[in-house]
DRENPA-123483 format. One record per residue (C-alpha): residue number from 1; residue in one letter; x, y, z. Coordinates in pm, whole numbers. Last residue first. Example, Ala and Ser with C-alpha at 12.3 -4.5 7.8 and 13.67 -1.06 7.14 Angstrom:
# DRENPA-123483
> i,aa,c1,c2,c3
> 2,s,1367,-106,714;
> 1,a,1230,-450,780;
***
This chain:
# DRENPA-123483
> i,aa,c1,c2,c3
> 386,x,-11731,10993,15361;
> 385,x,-11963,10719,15522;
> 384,x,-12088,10395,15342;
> 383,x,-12416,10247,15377;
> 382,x,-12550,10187,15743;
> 381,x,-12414,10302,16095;
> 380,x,-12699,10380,16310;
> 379,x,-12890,10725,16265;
> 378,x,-13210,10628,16215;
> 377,x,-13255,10353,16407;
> 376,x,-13002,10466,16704;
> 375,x,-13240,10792,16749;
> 374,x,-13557,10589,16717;
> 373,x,-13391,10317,17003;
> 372,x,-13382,10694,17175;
> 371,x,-13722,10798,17129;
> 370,x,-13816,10503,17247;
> 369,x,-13842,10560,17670;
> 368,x,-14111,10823,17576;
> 367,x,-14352,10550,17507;
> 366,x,-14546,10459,17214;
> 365,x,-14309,10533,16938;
> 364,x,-14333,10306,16608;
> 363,x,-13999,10346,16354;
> 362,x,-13965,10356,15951;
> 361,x,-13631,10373,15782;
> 360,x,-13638,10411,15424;
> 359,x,-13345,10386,15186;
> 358,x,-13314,9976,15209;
> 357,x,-13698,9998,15151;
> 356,x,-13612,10074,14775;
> 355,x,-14000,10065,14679;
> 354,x,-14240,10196,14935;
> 353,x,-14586,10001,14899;
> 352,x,-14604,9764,15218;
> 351,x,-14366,9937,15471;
> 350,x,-14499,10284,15363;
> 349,x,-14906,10161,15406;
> 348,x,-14828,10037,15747;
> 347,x,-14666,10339,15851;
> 346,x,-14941,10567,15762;
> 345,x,-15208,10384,15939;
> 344,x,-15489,10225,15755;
> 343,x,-15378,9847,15815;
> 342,x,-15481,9909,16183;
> 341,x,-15196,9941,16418;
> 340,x,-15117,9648,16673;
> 339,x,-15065,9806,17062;
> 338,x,-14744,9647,17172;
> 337,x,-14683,9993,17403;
> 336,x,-15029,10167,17387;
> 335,x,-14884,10372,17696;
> 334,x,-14919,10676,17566;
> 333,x,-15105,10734,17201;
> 332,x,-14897,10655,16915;
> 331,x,-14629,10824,16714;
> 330,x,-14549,10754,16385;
> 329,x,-14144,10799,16266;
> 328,x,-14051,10797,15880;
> 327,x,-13713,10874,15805;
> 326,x,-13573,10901,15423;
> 325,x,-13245,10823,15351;
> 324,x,-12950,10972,15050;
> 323,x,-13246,11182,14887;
> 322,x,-13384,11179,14537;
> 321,x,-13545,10789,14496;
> 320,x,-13620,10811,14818;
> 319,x,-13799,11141,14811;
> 318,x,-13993,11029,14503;
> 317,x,-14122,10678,14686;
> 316,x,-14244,10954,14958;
> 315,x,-14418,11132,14705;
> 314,x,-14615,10841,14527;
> 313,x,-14669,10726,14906;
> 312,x,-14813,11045,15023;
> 311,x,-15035,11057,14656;
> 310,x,-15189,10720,14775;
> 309,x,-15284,10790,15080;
> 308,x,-15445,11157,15034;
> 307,x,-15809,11052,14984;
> 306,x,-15783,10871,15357;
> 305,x,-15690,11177,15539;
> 304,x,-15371,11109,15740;
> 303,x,-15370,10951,16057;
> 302,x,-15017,10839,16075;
> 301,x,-14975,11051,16412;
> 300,x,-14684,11224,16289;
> 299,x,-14315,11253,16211;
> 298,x,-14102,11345,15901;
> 297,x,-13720,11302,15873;
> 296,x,-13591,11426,15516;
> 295,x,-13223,11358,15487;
> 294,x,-13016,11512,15169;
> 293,x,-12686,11468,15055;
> 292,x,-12630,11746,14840;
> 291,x,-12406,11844,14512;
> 290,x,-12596,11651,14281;
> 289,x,-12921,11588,14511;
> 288,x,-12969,11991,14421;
> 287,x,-13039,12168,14696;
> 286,x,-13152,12472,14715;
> 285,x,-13454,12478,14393;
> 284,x,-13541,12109,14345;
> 283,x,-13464,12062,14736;
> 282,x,-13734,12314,14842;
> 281,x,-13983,12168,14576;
> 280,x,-13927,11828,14681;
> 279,x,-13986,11922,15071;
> 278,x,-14299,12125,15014;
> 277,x,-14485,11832,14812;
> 276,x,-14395,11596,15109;
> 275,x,-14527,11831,15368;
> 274,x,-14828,11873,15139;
> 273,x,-14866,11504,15089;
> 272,x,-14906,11426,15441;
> 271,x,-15265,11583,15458;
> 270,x,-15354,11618,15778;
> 269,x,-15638,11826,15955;
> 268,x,-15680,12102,16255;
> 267,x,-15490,12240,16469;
> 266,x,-15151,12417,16545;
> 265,x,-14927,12483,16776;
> 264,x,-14625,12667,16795;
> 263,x,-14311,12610,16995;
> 262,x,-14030,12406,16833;
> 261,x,-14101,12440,16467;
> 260,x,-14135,12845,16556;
> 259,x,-13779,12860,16744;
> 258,x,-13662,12686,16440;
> 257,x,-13754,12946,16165;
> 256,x,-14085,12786,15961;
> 255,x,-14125,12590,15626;
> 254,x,-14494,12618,15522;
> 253,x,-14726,12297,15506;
> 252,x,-15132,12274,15414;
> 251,x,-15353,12010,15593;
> 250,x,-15123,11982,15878;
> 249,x,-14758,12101,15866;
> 248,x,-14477,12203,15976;
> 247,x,-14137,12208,15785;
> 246,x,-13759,12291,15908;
> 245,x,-13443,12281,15693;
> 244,x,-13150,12177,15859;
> 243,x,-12791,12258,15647;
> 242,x,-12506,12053,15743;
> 241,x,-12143,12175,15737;
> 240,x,-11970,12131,16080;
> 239,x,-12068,11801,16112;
> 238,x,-12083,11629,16487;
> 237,x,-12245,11855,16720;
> 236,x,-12437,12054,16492;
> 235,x,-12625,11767,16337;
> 234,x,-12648,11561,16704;
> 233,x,-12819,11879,16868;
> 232,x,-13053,11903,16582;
> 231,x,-13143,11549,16591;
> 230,x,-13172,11602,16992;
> 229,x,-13445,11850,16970;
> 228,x,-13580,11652,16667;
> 227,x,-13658,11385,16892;
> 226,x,-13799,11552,17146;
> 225,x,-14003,11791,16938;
> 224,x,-14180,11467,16791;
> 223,x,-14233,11301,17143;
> 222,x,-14381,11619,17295;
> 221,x,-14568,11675,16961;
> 220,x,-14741,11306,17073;
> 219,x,-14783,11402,17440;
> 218,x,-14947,11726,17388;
> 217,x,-15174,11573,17137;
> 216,x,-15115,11544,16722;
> 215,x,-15473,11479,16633;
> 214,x,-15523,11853,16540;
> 213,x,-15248,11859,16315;
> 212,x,-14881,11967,16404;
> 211,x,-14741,11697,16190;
> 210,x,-14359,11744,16172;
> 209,x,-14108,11744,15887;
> 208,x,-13723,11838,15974;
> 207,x,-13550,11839,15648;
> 206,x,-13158,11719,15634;
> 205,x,-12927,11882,15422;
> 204,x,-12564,11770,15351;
> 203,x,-12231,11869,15192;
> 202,x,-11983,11690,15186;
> 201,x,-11738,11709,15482;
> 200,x,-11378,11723,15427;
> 199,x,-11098,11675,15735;
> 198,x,-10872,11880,15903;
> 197,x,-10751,11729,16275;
> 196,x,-10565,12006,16495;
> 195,x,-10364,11835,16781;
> 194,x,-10343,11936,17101;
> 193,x,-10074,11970,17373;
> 192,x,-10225,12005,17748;
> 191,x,-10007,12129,17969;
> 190,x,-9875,11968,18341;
> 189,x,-9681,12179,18622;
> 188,x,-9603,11946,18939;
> 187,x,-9209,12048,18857;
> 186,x,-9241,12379,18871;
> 185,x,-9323,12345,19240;
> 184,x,-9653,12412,19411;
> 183,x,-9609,12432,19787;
> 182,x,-9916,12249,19842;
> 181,x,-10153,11957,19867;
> 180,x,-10145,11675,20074;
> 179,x,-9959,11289,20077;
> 178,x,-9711,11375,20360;
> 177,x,-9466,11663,20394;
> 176,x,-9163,11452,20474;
> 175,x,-9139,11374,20097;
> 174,x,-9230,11114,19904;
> 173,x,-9623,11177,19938;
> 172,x,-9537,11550,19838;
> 171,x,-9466,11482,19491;
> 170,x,-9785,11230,19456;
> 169,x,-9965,11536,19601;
> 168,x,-9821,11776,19289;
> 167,x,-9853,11517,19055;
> 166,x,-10210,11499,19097;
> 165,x,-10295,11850,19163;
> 164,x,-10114,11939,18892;
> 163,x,-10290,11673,18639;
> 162,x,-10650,11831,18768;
> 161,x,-10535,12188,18673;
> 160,x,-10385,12106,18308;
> 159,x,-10289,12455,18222;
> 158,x,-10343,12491,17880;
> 157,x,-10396,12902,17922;
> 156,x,-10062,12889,18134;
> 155,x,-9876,12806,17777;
> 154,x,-9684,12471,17778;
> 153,x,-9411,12292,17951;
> 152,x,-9453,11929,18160;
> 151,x,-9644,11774,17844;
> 150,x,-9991,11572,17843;
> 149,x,-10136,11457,17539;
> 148,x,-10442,11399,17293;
> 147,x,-10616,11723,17323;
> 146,x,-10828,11754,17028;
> 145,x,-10916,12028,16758;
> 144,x,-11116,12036,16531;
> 143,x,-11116,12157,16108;
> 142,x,-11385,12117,15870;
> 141,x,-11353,12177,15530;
> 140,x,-11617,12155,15248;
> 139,x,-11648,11904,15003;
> 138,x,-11664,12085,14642;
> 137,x,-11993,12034,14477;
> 136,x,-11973,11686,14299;
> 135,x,-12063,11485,14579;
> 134,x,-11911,11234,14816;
> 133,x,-12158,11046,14976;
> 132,x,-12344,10994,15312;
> 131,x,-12516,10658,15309;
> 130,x,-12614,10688,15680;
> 129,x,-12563,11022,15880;
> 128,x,-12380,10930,16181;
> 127,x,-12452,10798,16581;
> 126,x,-12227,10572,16774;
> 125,x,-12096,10796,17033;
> 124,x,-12399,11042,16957;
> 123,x,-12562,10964,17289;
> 122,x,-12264,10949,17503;
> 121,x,-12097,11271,17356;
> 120,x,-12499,11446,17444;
> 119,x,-12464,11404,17796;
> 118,x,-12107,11539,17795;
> 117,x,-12271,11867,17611;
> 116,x,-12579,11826,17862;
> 115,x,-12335,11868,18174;
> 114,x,-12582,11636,18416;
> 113,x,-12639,11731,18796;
> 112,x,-12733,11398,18912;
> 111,x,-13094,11348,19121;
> 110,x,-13073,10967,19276;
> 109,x,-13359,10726,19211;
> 108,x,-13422,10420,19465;
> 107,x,-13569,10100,19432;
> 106,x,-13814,10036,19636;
> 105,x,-13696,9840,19984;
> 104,x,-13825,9500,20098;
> 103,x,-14040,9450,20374;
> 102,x,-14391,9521,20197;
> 101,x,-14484,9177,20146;
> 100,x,-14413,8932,20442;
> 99,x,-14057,8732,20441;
> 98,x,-13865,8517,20144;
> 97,x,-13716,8847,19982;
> 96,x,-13708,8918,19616;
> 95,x,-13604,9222,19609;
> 94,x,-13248,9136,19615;
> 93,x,-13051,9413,19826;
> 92,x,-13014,9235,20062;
> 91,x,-13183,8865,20061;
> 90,x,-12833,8665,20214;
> 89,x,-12633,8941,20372;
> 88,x,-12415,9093,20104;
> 87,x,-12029,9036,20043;
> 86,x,-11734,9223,19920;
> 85,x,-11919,9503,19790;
> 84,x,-11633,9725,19581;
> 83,x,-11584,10090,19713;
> 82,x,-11181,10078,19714;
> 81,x,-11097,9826,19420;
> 80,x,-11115,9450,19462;
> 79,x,-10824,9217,19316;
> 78,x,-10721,9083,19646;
> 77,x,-10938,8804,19651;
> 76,x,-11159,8946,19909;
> 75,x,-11202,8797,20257;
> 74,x,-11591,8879,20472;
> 73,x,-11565,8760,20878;
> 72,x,-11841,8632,21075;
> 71,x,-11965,8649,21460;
> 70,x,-12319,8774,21492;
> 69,x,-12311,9138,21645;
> 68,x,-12671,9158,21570;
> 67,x,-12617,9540,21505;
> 66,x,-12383,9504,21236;
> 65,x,-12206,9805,21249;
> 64,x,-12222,9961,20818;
> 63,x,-11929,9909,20588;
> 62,x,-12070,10106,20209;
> 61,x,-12248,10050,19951;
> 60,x,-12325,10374,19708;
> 59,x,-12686,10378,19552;
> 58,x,-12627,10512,19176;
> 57,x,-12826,10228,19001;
> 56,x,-13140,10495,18893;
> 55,x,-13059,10823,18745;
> 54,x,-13323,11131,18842;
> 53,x,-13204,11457,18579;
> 52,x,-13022,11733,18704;
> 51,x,-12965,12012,18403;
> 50,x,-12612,12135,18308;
> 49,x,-12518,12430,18032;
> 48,x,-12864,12593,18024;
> 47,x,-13006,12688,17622;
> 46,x,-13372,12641,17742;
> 45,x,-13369,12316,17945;
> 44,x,-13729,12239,17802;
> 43,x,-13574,11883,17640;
> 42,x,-13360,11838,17936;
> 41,x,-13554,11870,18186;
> 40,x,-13819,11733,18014;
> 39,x,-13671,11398,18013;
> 38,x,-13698,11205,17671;
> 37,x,-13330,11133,17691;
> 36,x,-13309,11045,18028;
> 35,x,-13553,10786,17991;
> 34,x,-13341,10554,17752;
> 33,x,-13081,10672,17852;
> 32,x,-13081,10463,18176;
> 31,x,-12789,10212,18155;
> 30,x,-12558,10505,18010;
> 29,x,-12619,10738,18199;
> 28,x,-12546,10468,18488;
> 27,x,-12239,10403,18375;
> 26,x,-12151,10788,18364;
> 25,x,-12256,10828,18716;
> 24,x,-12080,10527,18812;
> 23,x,-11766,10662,18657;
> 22,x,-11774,11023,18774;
> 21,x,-11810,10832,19121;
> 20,x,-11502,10665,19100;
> 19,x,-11352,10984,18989;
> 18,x,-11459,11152,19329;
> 17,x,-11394,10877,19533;
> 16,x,-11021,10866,19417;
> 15,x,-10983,11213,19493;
> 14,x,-11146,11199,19809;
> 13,x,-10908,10946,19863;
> 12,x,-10604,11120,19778;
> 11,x,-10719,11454,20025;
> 10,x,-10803,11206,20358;
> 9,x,-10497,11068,20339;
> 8,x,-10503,10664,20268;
> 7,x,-10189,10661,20064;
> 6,x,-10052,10263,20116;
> 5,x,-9711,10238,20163;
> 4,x,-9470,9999,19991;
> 3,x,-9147,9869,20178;
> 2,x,-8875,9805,19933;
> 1,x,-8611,9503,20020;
***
């Protein structure tokens, strides 16, 4: 007959709590990235490790005296985890409740303290570069590294700090010492092993194009830098060997350092076809589609000046025919969500007259909450990846 005991110390369950609410937080990243992505915060964060950003869904239930002292008893099926709801009172938590307006509760935003590097694993999860080839320049090597197990014996630099703590209480729980921590013991030590993964990247370019015209508002180079803030994070995060190139224009272009594409204003016109005009030339001379996979990604207002139409589309048809993908995004004024875009507009005019559309990728912002859906779009798994 074996008797089995429960641990209910105080130090294993605020273990368990903690890593149940690692979870929640990271489920409800998930559930809400949509805004957290586009949160200035973030975007403004300035090099800083962590940043809090306000998650919805991360209210915590928990046993509370019923103060009616009505006479009822709640049963689980056995298969609930510490922190599940068993049961709510008909109309908690619902919204929808059958009394006056005004009784029920708003829903409620919590402020997490968010690593941005663990941020940024769960947006890139599914992210790549689409259609990216083998070339005939020699791939380049990329080497990381992974911890994939756990070993008793190791160097003290691999300490696993977490996995001693845990084997060191589970340790103690069998002895006459109870479920706590101390009195470390060889025994509780735990390494991490790691295994170094060398692969070959080809090489790859992408151009960063933005419209810094005088119709470009604070909100609409908000959404632009936004989503070429987390572009570049997404380039450097997952290849080791991709070149960004970054372009501003308005009636004339230039190609500008980064901390300038992210920062400066400008005013004034747009004429699309200089950008376009800029970005040939720059891969005719550096990067030859040969040995290159290239990736321009322009944004703008699509308000460009009416006499320049057709030469931005004869460009734009050029940059498809040259590059691996080319990304269009237009930007629209706040909160025109569903808003129908005149026949004029840039975008319009690519999906009609581009040739090759499977090689163009065009996407409508209106509200901050799509930069990520823009994200997915043009980085979602498509074509064939080396």
């Amino acid at each position: 007959m074996s008797v089995q005991r429960n641990d209910w110390s105080l130090q294993r369950k605020g273990i368990i709590d903690q890593e149940r609410h690692k979870d929640r937080v990271k489920e409800a990243i998930r559930k809400n990235l949509g805004s957290i992505v586009s949160n200035e915060a973030i975007i403004l964060s300035d090099g800083k490790r962590s940043v809090k950003v306000p998650i919805r869904s991360l209210d915590e239930y928990k046993f509370r005296f019923d103060h009616r002292k009505r006479k009822h008893v709640g049963q689980g099926d056995g298969k609930t985890r510490v922190g599940d709801v068993l049961a709510r009172e008909e109309g908690q938590g619902q919204g929808k409740g059958k009394g006056p307006a005004g009784q029920d509760a708003g829903a409620e935003y919590y402020e997490a303290e968010v690593n941005i590097d663990e941020l940024a694993a769960l947006i890139f999860e599914d992210l790549r570069l689409p259609f990216l080839e083998e070339k005939a320049k020699k791939a380049v090597p990329a080497k990381t590294t992974r911890f994939d197990e756990i070993r008793r014996t190791g160097v003290m630099a691999n300490l696993d700090k977490r996995r001693l703590i845990f084997e060191n209480i589970k340790r103690n729980a069998r002895s006459s010492s109870g479920a706590k921590f101390g009195n470390v013991k060889k025994e509780d030590l735990r390494f991490k092993s790691w295994e170094e993964d060398n692969r070959y990247e080809s090489n790859a370019v992408v151009l960063a194009l933005m419209d810094v015209s005088g119709s470009m508002g604070e909100f609409k180079k908000y959404i632009a830098r936004s989503f070429f803030f987390w572009m570049v994070r997404f380039l450097r995060t997952k290849y080791d060997n991709v070149e960004i190139v970054f372009i501003s224009h308005h009636t004339e272009a230039k190609e500008v350092t980064e901390e300038q594409f992210f920062t400066q204003g400008e005013s004034g016109g747009t004429v699309v076809s200089s950008a376009y005009q800029l970005a040939l030339e720059i891969i005719a001379t550096r990067y030859n589609p040969r040995d290159w996979n290239v990736y321009p990604f322009h944004f703008s207002d699509g308000d460009n000046y009416y006499s320049d139409n057709e030469e931005a589309v004869r460009l734009a048809d050029e940059l498809i025919r040259t590059c691996n993908l080319f990304g269009y995004g237009e930007i629209g004024e706040e909160g025109t969500s569903g808003y129908r875009r005149s026949s004029g507009a840039l975008l319009s005019i690519f999906k009609d007259r581009l040739h090759r559309k499977e090689r163009f990728v065009g996407v409508r912002i209106d509200e901050r909450e799509d930069v990520y859906p823009a994200l997915k779009q043009f980085f979602g798994q498509r074509g064939v990846e080396a």
